[in-house]
N, C-alpha and C positions, 0 to 999 in steps of 0.2 A: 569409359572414363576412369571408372577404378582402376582397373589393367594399366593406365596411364599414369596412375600415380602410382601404381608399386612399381614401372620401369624407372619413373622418376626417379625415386629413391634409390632404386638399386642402382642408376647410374651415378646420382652423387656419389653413393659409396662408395665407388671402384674407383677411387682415384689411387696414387700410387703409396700403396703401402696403409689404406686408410679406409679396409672394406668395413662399410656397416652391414650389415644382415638385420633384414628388418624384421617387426616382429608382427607379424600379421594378427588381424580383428580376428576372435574367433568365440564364439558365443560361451565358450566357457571361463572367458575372460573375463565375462560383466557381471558385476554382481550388484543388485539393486537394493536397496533399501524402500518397501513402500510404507513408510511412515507418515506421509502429507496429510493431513487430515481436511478434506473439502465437505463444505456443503454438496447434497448430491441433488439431483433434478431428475427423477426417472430410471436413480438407479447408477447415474452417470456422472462424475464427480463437474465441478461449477467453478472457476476462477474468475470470482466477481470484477467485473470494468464496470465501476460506479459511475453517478452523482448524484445531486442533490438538490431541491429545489427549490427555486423561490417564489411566491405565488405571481409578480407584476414584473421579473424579470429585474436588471441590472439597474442603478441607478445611473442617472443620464450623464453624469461626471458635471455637469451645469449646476444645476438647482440647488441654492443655499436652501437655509433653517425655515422647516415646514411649507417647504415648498411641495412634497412628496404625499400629498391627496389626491384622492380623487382619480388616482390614474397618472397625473401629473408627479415631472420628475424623474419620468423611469420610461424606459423602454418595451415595454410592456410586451415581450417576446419569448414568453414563458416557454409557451406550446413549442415555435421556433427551435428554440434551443434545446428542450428535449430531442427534437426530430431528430438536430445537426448531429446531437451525440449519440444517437442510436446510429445513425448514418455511418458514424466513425469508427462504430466497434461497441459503445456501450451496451452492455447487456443487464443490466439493474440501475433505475432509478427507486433514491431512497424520497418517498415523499415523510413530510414533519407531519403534513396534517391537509386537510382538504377541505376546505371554509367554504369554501364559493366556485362559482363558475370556473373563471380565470385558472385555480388552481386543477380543476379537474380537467382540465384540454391541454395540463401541461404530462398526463398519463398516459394520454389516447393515440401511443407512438407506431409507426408501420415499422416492422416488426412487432409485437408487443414483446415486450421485453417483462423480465423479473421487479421483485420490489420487497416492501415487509408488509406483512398485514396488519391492517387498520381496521378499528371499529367498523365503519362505512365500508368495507369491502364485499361487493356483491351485495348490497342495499341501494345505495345512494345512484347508481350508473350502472348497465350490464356491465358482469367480470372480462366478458371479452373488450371493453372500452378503457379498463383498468391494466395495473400491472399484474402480474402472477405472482402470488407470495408464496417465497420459500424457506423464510427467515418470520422470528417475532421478535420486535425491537421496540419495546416500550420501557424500561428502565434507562437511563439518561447513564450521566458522573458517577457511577455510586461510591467513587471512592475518593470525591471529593465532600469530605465531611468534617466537622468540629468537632476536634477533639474533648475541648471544653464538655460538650454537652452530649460525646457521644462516643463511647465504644469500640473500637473498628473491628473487632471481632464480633460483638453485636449485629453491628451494620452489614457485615460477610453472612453471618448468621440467616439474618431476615431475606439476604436476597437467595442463599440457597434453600431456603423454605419457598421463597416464593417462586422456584424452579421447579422444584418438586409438585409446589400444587400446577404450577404449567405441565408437566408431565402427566400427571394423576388426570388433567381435566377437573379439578376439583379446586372451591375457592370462588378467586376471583374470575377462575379460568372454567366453569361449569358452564354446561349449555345454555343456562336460566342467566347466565350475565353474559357470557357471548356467543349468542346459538349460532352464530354464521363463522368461528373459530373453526378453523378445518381438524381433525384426528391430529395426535403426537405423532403417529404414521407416516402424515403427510405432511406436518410442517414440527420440527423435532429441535432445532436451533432456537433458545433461547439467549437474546443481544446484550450485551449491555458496553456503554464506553469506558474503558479505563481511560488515566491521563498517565500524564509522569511520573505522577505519584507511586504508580503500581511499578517503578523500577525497584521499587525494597531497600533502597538506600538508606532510610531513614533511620535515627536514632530514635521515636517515640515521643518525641515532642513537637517537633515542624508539621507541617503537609506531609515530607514525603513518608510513605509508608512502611515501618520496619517489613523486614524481610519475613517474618511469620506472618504479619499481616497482608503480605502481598500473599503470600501464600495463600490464606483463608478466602482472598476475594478468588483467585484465579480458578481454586476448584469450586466455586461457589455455583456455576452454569459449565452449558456444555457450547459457547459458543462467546467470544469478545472482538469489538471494535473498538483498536486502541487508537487516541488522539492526542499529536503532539508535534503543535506549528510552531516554528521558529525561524523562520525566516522572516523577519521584523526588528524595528527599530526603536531604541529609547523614544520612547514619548514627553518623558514626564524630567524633571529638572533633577537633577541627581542629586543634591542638598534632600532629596524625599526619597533617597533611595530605601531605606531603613523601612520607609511605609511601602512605599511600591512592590521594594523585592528587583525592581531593577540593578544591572549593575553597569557601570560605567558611565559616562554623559549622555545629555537631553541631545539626542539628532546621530549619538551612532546607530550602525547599523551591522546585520549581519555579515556583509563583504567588509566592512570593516576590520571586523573581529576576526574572517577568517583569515585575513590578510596578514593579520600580526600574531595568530596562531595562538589566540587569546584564550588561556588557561581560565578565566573564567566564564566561556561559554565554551566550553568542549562539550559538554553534553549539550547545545545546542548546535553541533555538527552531528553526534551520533543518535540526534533524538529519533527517526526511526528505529534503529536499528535497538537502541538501547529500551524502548519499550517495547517493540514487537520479539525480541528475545527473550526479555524476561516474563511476559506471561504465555510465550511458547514454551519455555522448559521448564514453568510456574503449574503448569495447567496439564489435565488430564491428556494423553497421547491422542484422543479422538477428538478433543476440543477444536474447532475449529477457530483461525485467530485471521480477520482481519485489518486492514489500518485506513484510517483517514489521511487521506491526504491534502496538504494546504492547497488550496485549487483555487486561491483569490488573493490580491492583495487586502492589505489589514488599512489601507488607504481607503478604499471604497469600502468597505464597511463602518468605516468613521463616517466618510461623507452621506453614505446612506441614512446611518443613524442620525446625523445634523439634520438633514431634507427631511426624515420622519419626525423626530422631537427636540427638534434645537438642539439636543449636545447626542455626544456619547462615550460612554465610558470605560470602552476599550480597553486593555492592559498595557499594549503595544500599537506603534502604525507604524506602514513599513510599504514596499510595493511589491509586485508582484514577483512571486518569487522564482529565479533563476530556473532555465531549464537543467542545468547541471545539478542542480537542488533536485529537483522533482527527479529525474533520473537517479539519481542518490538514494532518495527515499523510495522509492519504487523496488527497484534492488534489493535495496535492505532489508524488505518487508519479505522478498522472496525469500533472499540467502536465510532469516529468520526463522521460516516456515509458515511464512501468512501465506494463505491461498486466495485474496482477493483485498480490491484496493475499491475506495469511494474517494471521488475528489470532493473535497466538502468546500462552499462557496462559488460554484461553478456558477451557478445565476449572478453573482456580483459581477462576472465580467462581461465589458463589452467587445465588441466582435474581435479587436484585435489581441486583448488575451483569451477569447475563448479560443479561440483557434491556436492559440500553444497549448492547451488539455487536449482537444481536437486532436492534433498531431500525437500524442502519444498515445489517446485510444487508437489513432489508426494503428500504429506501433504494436500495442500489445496485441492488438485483434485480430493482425496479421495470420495466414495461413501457414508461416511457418514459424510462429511465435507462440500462439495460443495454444493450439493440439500437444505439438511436439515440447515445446519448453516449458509451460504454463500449467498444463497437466501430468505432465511425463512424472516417477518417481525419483528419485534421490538416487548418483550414481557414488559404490563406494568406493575411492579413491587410495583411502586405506592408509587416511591423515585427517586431523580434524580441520576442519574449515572454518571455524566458526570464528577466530582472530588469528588471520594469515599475514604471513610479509613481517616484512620489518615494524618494531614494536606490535606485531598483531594487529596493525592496521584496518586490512582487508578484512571483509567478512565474504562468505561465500556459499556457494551451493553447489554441486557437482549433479545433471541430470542426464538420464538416459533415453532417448526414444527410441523401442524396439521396431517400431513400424520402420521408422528411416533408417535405422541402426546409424544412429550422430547421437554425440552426445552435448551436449549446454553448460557452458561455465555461467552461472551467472552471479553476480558480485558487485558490491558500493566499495568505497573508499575514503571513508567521511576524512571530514578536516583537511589542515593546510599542506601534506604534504604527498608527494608524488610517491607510490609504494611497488616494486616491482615486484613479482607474482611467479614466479617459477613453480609448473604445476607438471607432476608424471602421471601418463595415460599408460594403464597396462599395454596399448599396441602402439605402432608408429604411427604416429597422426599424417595421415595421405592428406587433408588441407584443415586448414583455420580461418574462419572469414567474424568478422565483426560486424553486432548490428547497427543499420545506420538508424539510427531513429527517426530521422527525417523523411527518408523515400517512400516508407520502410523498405529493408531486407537487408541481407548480409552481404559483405563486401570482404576480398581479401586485404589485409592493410599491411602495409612494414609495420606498425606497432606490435602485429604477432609475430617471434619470433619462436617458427619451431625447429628442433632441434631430433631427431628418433623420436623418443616417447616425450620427449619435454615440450610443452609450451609454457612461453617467458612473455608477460607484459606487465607493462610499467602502466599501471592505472593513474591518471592522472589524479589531482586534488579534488575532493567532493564532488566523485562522480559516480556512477551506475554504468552496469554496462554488462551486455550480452554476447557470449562467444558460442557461436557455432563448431563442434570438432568432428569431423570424418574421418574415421578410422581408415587406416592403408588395408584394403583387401587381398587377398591374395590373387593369385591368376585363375581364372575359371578354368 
């Protein structure tokens, strides 16, 4: 098949007057970057396919105010839908907490799969009926905090002391207050969530975080889950905008705004990418950085919260969010340098949106996604990637897998417009195939257009997306 594609080529080229001479793969061609920084498991680096849980499962889309006792209200398919997404490719469920029965059978998955460790781990249940922890995630926002009455370097302060004594085993983190806490040996990632705030934008008086202060939080730990959903709609009457923080009228929406290429929600097109970048080249080179991803509409979390206590008070509601979004944010997190994704609200959906999460854990779980793309290192290209195309649109990542010797474009395009991508491979690229997200696996499409060393595609508006590249071989 290779020997096929370098007749190929070499017969386009011979046309009259117009030989190309190709430029075959050849291992001193590649040159890698292994900068990715993963959680490992045994030595062997980890690209987390999350979710999340919820102890009684999705609200039933039915049941008005206080309806949500008892069991009642909800679909009570916790355990279920753990299964379906280990089924799919998930390999880390994050549990919040483990109360009761109901929550502990939503662990007990065939495979067992990863998790964070909790107080009750290997107490409450045998560890082999739990998840395996490789991560410790008990710090929340920390960098949602009041200025008024608090310091942000302060706040950075306390939480890299409280790093250190998770390192040391000392503290809160000594045998005598958690004797079943494995070695720093064996569980060495310390979690916490950034939001937007840690984009460093700030002037020092809002929420968001000046730029030395994002700094202080991001080296504060050796490990961040950053969170930042937006795909959602005005809630709230825009006469309150001033209190809200909202912008624009009561009932737009995200496809709205991206529609009219509305300058003030642009950072709600690039919110992956614009946090997942900034506390990746905020933060130490080994830090590991992953992101949350919206995995619910903001609709059933209203309604859930009405069924539980007559109101709730939400910031935003909105529905669930676009596969082209999710694709988008997924990408970005990689082009970035995150090494793993948790879909956060995965329990609020019922069958028909979980099975659009579903579909993209099968996608990234895939056997020719996960190994080779998902882990492979950074290929250098020998141009910055990080805002490509026209106005810098494109963000990107170039990888390499020496096992298959192929290399991976992978790349978002947030916002409203269409950005074409002309990218050179040191050899002639023998084929280019595009990932279908849906089947999964790669396909060749006319949208890639190669050329010798060139491949050219036109990413459409707020999308993600993965290119497969096989280097032309030469003749055995």
């Amino acid at each position: 098949m290779r020997n096929l594609f370098a007749a190929l080529v070499l017969f386009v080229g011979c046309g009259r007057g117009n030989s190309i001479q190709p430029t075959y793969w050849s291992q001193e061609s590649i040159k890698v970057i292994d900068d990715l920084a993963f959680v490992r498991v045994n030595g062997m680096p980890f690209f987390a396919i999350g979710v999340d849980t919820k102890s009684e499962g999705p609200w039933d889309g039915i049941s008005g105010p206080y309806q949500c006792t008892d069991g009642n209200g909800r679909l009570n398919n916790a355990a279920e839908m753990s299964q379906q997404a280990v089924d799919a490719g998930a390999n880390f469920i994050f549990a919040w907490g483990v109360s009761d029965e109901v929550n502990l059978t939503m662990l007990a998955t065939n495979p067992q799969v990863y998790g964070r460790w909790r107080d009750d781990w290997g107490i409450r249940r045998p560890k082999e009926k739990d998840t395996i922890p490789i991560i410790y995630n008990e710090r929340g926002e920390s960098d949602m905090l009041d200025r008024v009455h608090e310091n942000p370097f302060d706040v950075a302060s306390d939480l890299a002391a409280d790093f250190q004594d998770f390192k040391n085993r000392t503290g809160n983190y000594s045998l005598s207050v958690k004797p079943n806490l494995p070695s720093y040996e064996e569980i060495p990632w310390f979690a916490w969530h950034p939001t937007w705030r840690m984009r460093g934008g700030g002037d020092g008086t809002g929420e968001e975080l000046t730029s030395s202060e994002a700094d202080a939080f991001a080296i504060a730990t050796n490990m961040m889950i950053g969170d930042n959903y937006t795909y959602v709609c005005n809630r709230f009457d825009e006469r309150y905008n001033s209190l809200t923080g909202q912008k624009g009228k009561q009932g737009e929406c995200y496809e709205d705004w991206l529609a009219k290429d509305d300058p003030d929600h642009k950072e709600y097109f690039d919110a992956a990418w614009g946090l997942a970048h900034s506390i990746r080249t905020r933060s130490y080179p080994d830090s590991v950085i992953w992101m949350w991803m919206q995995g619910s509409a903001f609709d059933d979390d209203i309604g859930l919260g009405i069924c539980e206590n007559g109101h709730s008070d939400l910031w935003a509601m909105g529905p669930f969010p676009s596969m082209a979004y999710l694709r988008k944010e997924i990408a970005s997190t990689i082009a970035a340098g995150g090494t793993g994704i948790i879909f956060f609200g995965y329990m609020y959906n019922r069958p028909d949106t979980a099975e659009k999460l579903l579909s993209l854990m099968r996608a990234l779980s895939h056997k020719d996604v996960y190994e080779p793309a998902l882990l492979s290192p950074r290929l250098d290209l020998g141009v910055d990637l990080t805002n490509y195309g026209k106005g810098g649109r494109a963000h990107l990542i170039a990888k390499w897998d020496q096992k298959s010797r192929q290399a991976f474009l992978i790349g978002a395009n947030p916002g409203a417009h269409a950005t074409t991508i002309p990218i050179d491979f040191p050899w002639t690229i023998g084929k280019a195939e595009l990932l279908d997200w849906n089947a999964p696996g790669f396909f060749q499409s006319n949208e890639l257009k190669v050329s010798d060393k060139r491949l050219t595609y036109t990413a459409p508006c707020d999308e993600g997306f993965i290119i497969l590249i096989t280097p032309l071989f030469g003749p055995l």
